[in-house]
Backbone as JSON, one array per atom type, in Angstrom:
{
  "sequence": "XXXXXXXXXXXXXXXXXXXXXXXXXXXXXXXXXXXXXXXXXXXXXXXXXXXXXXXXXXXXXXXXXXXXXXXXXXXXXXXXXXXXXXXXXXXXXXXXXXXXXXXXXXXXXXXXXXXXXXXXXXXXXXXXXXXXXXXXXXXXXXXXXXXXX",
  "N": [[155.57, -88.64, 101.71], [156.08, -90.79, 98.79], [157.5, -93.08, 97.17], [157.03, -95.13, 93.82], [157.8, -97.98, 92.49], [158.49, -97.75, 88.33], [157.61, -100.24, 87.4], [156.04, -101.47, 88.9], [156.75, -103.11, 91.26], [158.23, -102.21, 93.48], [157.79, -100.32, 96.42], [158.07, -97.02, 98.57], [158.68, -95.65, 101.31], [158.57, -92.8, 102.19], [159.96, -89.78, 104.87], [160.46, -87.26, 104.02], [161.86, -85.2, 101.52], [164.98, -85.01, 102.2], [165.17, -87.3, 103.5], [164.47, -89.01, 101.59], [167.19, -88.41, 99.91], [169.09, -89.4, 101.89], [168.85, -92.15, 101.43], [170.03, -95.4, 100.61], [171.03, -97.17, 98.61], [171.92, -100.45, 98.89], [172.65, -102.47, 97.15], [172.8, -102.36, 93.28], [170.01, -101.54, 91.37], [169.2, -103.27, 88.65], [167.66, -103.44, 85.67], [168.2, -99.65, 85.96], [166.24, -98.14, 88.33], [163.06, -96.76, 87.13], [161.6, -94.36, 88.89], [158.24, -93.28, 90.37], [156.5, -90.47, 91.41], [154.57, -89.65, 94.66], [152.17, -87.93, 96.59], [150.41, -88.57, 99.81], [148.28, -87.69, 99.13], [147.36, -88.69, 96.75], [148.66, -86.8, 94.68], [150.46, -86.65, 91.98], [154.27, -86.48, 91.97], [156.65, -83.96, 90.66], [160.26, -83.71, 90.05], [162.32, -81.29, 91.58], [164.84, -79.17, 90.69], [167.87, -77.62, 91.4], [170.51, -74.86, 90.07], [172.3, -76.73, 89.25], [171.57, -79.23, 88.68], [170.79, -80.7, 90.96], [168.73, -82.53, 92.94], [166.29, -80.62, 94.99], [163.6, -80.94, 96.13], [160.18, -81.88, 95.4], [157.7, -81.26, 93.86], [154.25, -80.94, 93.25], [151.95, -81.76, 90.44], [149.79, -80.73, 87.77], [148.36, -82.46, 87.85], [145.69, -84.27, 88.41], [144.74, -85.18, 91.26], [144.71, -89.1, 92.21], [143.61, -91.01, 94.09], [142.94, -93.53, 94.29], [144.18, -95.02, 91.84], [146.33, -94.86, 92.07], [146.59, -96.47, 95.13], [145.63, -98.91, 93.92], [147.94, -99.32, 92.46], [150.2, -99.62, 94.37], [148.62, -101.95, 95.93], [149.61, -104.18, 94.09], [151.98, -103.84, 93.98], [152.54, -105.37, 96.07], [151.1, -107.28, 95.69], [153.0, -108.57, 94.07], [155.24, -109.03, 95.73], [153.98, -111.09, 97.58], [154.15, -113.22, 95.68], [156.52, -113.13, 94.61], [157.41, -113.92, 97.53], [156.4, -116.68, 97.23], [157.3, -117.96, 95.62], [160.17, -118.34, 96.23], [161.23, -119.9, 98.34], [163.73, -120.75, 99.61], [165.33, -118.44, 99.59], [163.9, -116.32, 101.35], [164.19, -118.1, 103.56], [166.72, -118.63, 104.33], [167.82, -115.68, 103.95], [165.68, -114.2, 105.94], [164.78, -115.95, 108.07], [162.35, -116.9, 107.65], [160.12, -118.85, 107.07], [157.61, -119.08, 104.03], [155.21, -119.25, 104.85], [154.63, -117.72, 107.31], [155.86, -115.66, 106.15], [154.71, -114.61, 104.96], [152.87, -114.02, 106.14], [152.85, -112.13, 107.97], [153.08, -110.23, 105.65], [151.44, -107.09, 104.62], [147.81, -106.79, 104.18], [146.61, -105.2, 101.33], [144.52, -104.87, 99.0], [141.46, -103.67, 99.04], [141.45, -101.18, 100.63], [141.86, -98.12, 101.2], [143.72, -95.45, 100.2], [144.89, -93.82, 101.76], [144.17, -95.65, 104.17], [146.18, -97.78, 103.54], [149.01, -96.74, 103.35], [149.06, -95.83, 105.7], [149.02, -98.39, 106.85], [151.24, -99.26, 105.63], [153.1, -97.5, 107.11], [153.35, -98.21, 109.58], [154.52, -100.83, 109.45], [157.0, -101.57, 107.68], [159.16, -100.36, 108.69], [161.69, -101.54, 110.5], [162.36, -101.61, 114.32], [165.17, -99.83, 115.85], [168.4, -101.54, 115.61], [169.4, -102.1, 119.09], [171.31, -99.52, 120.73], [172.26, -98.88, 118.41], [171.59, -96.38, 115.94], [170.26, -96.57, 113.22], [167.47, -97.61, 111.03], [166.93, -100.42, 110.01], [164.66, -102.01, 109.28], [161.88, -103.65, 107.69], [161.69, -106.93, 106.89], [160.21, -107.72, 104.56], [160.47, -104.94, 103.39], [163.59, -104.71, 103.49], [163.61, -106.66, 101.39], [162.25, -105.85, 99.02], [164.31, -103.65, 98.5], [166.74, -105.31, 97.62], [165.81, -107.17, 94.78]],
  "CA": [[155.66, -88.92, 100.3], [156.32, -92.39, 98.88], [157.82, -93.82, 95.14], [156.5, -96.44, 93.65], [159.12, -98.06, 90.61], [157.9, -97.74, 86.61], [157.02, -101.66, 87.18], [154.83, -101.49, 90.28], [157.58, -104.11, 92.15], [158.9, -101.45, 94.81], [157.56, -98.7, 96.83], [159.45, -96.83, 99.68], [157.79, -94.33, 101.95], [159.92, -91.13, 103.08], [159.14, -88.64, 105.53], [161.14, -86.04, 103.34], [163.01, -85.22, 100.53], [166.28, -84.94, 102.85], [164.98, -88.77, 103.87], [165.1, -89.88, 100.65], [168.34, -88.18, 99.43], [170.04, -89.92, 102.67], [168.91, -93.19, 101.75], [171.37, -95.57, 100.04], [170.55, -98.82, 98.15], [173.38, -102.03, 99.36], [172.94, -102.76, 95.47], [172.25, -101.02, 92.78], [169.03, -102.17, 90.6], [169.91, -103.57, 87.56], [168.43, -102.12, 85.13], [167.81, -98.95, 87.0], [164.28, -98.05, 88.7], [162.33, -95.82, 86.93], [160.24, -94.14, 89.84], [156.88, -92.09, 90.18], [156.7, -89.51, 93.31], [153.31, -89.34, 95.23], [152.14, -87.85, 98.15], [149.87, -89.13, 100.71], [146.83, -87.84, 98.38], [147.53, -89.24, 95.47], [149.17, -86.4, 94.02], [152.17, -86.82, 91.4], [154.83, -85.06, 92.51], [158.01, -83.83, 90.13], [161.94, -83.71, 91.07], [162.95, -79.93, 91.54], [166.75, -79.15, 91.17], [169.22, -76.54, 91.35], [170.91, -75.02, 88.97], [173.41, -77.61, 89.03], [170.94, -80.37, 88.79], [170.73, -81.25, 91.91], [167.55, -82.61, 93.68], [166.36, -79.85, 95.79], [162.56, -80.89, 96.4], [159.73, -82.84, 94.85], [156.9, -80.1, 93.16], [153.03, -81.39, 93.0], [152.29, -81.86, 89.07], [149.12, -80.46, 87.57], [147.84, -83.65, 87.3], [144.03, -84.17, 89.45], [145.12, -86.49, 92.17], [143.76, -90.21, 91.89], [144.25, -91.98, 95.18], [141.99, -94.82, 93.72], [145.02, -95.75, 90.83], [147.39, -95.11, 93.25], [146.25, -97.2, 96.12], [145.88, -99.67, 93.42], [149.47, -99.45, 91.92], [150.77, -100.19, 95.6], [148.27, -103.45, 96.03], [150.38, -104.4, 93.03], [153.49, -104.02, 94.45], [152.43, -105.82, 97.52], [150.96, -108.75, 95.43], [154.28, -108.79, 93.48], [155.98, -109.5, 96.67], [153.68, -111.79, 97.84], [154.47, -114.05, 94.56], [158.02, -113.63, 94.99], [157.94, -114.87, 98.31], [156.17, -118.11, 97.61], [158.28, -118.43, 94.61], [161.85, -118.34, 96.54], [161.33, -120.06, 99.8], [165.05, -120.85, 100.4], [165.73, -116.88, 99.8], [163.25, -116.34, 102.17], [164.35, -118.87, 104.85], [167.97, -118.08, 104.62], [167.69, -113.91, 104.53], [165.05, -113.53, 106.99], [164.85, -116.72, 108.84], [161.1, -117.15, 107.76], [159.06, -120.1, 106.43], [157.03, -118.69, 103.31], [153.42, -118.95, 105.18], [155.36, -116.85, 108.53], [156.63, -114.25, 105.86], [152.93, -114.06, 103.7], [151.44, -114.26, 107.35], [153.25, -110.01, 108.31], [153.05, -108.94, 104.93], [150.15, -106.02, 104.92], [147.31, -107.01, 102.54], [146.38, -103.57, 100.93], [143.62, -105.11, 98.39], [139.94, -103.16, 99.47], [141.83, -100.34, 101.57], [142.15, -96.81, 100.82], [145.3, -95.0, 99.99], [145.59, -93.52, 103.05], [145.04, -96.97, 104.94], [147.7, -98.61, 103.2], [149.92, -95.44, 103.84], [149.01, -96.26, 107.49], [149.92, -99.84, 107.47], [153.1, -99.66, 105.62], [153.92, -96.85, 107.77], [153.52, -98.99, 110.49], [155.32, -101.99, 109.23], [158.22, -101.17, 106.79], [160.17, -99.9, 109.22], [162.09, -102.23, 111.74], [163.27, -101.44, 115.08], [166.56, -99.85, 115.39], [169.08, -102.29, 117.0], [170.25, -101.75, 120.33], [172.93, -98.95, 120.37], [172.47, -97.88, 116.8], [170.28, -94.99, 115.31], [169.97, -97.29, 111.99], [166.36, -98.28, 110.63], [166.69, -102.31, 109.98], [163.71, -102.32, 107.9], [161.43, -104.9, 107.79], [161.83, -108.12, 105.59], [159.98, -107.22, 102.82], [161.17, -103.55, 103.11], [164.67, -105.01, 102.65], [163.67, -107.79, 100.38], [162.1, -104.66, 97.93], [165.36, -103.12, 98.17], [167.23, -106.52, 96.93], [165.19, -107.76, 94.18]],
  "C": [[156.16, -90.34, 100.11], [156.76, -92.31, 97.34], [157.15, -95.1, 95.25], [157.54, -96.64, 92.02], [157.71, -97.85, 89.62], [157.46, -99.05, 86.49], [155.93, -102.14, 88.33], [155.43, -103.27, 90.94], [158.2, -103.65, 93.39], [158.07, -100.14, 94.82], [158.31, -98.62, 98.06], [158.75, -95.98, 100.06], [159.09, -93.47, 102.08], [159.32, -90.24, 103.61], [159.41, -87.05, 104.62], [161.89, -85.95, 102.43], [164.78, -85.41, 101.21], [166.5, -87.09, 103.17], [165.15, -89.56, 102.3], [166.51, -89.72, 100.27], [168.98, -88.94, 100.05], [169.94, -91.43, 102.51], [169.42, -94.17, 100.44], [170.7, -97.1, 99.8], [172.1, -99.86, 98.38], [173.44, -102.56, 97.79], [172.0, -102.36, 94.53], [171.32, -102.01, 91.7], [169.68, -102.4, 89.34], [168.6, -104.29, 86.38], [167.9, -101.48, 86.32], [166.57, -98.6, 87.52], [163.92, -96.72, 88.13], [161.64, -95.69, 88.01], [159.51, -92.84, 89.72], [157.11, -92.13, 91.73], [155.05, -89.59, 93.53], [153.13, -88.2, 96.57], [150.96, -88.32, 98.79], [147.81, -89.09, 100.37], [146.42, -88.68, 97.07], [148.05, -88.43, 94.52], [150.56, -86.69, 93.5], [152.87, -85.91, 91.74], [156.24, -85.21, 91.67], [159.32, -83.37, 90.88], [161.72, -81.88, 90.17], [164.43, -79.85, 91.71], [167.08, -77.62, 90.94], [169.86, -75.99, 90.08], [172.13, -75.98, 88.7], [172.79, -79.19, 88.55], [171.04, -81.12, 89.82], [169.41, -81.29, 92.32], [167.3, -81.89, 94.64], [164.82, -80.27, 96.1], [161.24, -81.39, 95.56], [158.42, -81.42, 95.39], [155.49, -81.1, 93.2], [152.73, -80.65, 91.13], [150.82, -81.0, 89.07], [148.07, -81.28, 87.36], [146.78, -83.51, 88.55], [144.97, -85.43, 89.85], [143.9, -87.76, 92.16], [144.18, -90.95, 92.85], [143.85, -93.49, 94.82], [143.4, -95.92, 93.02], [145.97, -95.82, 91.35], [148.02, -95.8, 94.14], [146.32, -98.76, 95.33], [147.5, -100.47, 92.66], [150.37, -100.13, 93.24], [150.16, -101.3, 96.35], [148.86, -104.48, 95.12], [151.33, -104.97, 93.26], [153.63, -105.28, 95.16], [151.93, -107.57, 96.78], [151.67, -109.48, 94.72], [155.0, -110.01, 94.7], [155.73, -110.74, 97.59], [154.08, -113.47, 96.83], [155.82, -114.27, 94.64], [158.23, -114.25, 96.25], [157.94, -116.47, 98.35], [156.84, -118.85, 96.67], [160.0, -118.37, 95.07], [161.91, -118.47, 97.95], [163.0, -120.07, 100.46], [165.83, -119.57, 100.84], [165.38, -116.16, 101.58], [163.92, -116.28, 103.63], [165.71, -118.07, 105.29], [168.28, -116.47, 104.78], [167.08, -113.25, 105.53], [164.44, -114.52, 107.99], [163.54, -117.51, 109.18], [161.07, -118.23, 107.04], [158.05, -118.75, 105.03], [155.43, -118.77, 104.27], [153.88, -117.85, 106.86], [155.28, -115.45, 107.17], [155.39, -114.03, 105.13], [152.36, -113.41, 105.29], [151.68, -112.65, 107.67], [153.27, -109.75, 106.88], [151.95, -108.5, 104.62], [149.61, -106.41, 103.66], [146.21, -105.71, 102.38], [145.23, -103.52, 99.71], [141.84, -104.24, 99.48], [140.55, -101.85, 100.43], [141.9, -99.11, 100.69], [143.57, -96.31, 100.76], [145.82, -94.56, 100.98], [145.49, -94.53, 104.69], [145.93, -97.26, 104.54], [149.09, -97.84, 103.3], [150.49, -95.69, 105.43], [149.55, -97.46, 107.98], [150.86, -100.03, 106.91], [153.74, -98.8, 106.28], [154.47, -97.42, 109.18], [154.42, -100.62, 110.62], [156.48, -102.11, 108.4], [159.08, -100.9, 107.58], [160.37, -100.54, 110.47], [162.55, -101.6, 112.94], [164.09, -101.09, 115.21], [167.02, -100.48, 116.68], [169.39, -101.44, 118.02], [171.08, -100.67, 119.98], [173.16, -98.61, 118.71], [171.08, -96.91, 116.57], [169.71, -95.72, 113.96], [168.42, -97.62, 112.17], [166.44, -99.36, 109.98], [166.08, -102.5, 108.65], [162.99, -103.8, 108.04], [161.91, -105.82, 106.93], [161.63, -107.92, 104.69], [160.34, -105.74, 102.24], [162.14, -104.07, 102.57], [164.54, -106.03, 101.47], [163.3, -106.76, 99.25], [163.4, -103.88, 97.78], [166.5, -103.97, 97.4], [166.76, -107.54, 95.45], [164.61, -106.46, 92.48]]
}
Protein backbone atom coordinates (compact mmCIF):
# COMPACT_ATOMS: atom_id res chain seq x y z
CA UNK A 1 0.00 0.00 0.00
CA UNK A 2 1.33 3.53 -0.52
CA UNK A 3 -0.16 7.42 0.43
CA UNK A 4 0.12 9.94 -1.67
CA UNK A 5 -0.48 13.75 0.27
CA UNK A 6 -3.90 15.96 -0.76
CA UNK A 7 -1.17 18.07 -2.89
CA UNK A 8 0.51 15.32 -4.92
CA UNK A 9 4.18 16.54 -3.18
CA UNK A 10 4.73 13.20 -1.06
CA UNK A 11 4.14 9.60 -1.43
CA UNK A 12 5.47 6.82 0.96
CA UNK A 13 5.15 3.14 0.22
CA UNK A 14 4.42 0.67 3.28
CA UNK A 15 4.44 -2.90 3.36
CA UNK A 16 1.62 -2.74 6.11
CA UNK A 17 -0.54 -0.95 8.15
CA UNK A 18 1.72 -1.93 11.33
CA UNK A 19 4.63 -0.28 8.84
CA UNK A 20 3.00 2.70 8.59
CA UNK A 21 1.74 3.13 12.21
CA UNK A 22 5.62 2.55 13.24
CA UNK A 23 6.79 5.17 11.09
CA UNK A 24 7.60 8.57 12.63
CA UNK A 25 8.12 11.91 10.79
CA UNK A 26 11.70 13.99 12.40
CA UNK A 27 9.21 17.04 11.76
CA UNK A 28 5.97 17.49 11.69
CA UNK A 29 4.38 19.00 8.27
CA UNK A 30 3.25 22.24 8.65
CA UNK A 31 0.20 22.54 7.74
CA UNK A 32 -0.60 18.92 8.19
CA UNK A 33 -0.73 16.28 5.15
CA UNK A 34 -3.90 15.47 4.05
CA UNK A 35 -3.30 11.83 2.62
CA UNK A 36 -5.13 9.37 0.12
CA UNK A 37 -4.52 5.41 0.80
CA UNK A 38 -3.99 3.17 -2.35
CA UNK A 39 -3.06 -0.13 -2.97
CA UNK A 40 -0.87 -1.52 -5.54
CA UNK A 41 -4.09 -1.56 -7.98
CA UNK A 42 -5.18 1.55 -7.77
CA UNK A 43 -7.69 0.95 -5.29
CA UNK A 44 -8.67 3.75 -2.58
CA UNK A 45 -8.38 2.42 0.50
CA UNK A 46 -10.20 3.94 3.92
CA UNK A 47 -8.70 4.17 7.67
CA UNK A 48 -10.54 1.48 9.86
CA UNK A 49 -10.46 2.09 13.71
CA UNK A 50 -11.44 0.76 16.90
CA UNK A 51 -13.78 1.73 19.00
CA UNK A 52 -11.52 4.08 20.51
CA UNK A 53 -10.48 5.57 17.26
CA UNK A 54 -7.67 4.01 16.77
CA UNK A 55 -6.22 2.99 13.32
CA UNK A 56 -6.71 -0.65 13.10
CA UNK A 57 -6.45 -1.25 9.16
CA UNK A 58 -6.98 0.46 5.86
CA UNK A 59 -10.61 -0.97 4.09
CA UNK A 60 -10.78 -0.89 0.01
CA UNK A 61 -13.53 1.92 -0.83
CA UNK A 62 -16.24 1.21 -3.36
CA UNK A 63 -14.69 3.30 -5.62
CA UNK A 64 -13.63 1.28 -9.39
CA UNK A 65 -9.91 1.30 -9.13
CA UNK A 66 -8.03 3.74 -11.64
CA UNK A 67 -4.37 2.86 -11.77
CA UNK A 68 -4.14 5.27 -14.84
CA UNK A 69 -4.98 8.61 -12.28
CA UNK A 70 -3.08 7.09 -9.83
CA UNK A 71 0.12 6.32 -11.61
CA UNK A 72 -0.37 9.77 -12.77
CA UNK A 73 -0.80 11.51 -9.30
CA UNK A 74 2.67 9.84 -8.33
CA UNK A 75 4.51 11.20 -11.76
CA UNK A 76 3.39 14.40 -10.08
CA UNK A 77 4.88 13.92 -7.02
CA UNK A 78 8.06 12.83 -8.62
CA UNK A 79 8.07 15.93 -10.97
CA UNK A 80 7.41 18.08 -7.84
CA UNK A 81 10.59 16.81 -6.49
CA UNK A 82 12.40 17.06 -9.42
CA UNK A 83 11.61 21.05 -9.41
CA UNK A 84 12.45 21.31 -5.92
CA UNK A 85 15.67 19.90 -6.41
CA UNK A 86 16.83 22.19 -9.14
CA UNK A 87 15.31 24.96 -7.26
CA UNK A 88 17.48 24.45 -3.86
CA UNK A 89 20.86 23.30 -4.92
CA UNK A 90 22.64 24.34 -1.67
CA UNK A 91 19.81 22.15 0.28
CA UNK A 92 20.64 19.57 -1.89
CA UNK A 93 24.48 19.77 -1.69
CA UNK A 94 24.62 20.26 1.98
CA UNK A 95 21.82 17.36 3.10
CA UNK A 96 22.79 14.79 0.73
CA UNK A 97 26.15 15.69 -0.52
CA UNK A 98 24.78 15.82 -4.20
CA UNK A 99 25.23 18.28 -7.09
CA UNK A 100 21.58 18.93 -8.54
CA UNK A 101 22.30 16.98 -12.04
CA UNK A 102 23.86 13.71 -9.52
CA UNK A 103 20.53 14.03 -7.45
CA UNK A 104 17.97 14.47 -10.88
CA UNK A 105 20.46 11.77 -12.36
CA UNK A 106 18.84 8.61 -9.25
CA UNK A 107 15.63 10.11 -9.08
CA UNK A 108 13.10 7.40 -10.86
CA UNK A 109 11.35 9.01 -13.85
CA UNK A 110 7.75 7.50 -13.60
CA UNK A 111 6.25 9.63 -16.71
CA UNK A 112 4.97 6.66 -19.55
CA UNK A 113 5.12 3.73 -16.83
CA UNK A 114 2.39 1.87 -15.36
CA UNK A 115 1.33 1.94 -11.79
CA UNK A 116 2.69 -1.10 -11.03
CA UNK A 117 6.16 -0.12 -12.70
CA UNK A 118 6.53 2.84 -10.72
CA UNK A 119 5.48 0.74 -7.59
CA UNK A 120 8.48 -1.39 -8.72
CA UNK A 121 10.96 1.32 -9.04
CA UNK A 122 10.20 3.22 -5.97
CA UNK A 123 10.17 0.01 -4.28
CA UNK A 124 13.45 -0.45 -5.37
CA UNK A 125 14.84 2.92 -4.66
CA UNK A 126 13.19 4.71 -1.65
CA UNK A 127 14.60 2.65 0.61
CA UNK A 128 18.37 3.02 1.65
CA UNK A 129 20.58 0.48 3.02
CA UNK A 130 20.54 -0.04 6.65
CA UNK A 131 23.85 1.16 8.21
CA UNK A 132 26.22 -1.19 9.49
CA UNK A 133 25.05 -2.51 12.95
CA UNK A 134 21.64 -0.95 12.87
CA UNK A 135 18.20 -2.46 11.76
CA UNK A 136 17.17 1.31 10.72
CA UNK A 137 15.99 2.05 6.99
CA UNK A 138 18.17 5.37 5.96
CA UNK A 139 15.97 6.07 3.15
CA UNK A 140 17.03 7.39 0.16
CA UNK A 141 17.57 11.21 -0.52
CA UNK A 142 14.54 12.02 -1.97
CA UNK A 143 12.67 9.56 0.36
CA UNK A 144 14.06 11.73 3.19
CA UNK A 145 13.95 14.96 1.33
CA UNK A 146 9.79 14.08 0.89
CA UNK A 147 9.72 13.63 4.47
CA UNK A 148 11.40 17.28 5.12
CA UNK A 149 9.72 19.51 2.80
Amino acid sequence: MFVIDVNDRFAHLFTSVKDLLGTHEATHADPPRGLDFFDQDGHRLAPAFDDKWQLTGLVKTNEKPDPAAVQARLATVFAFLARYTAEHPTQIADDFGLSVDEALGELPQLDGRTLAESIAALSAVTHAAPEPGTQEDSGSWFHNLMHNI
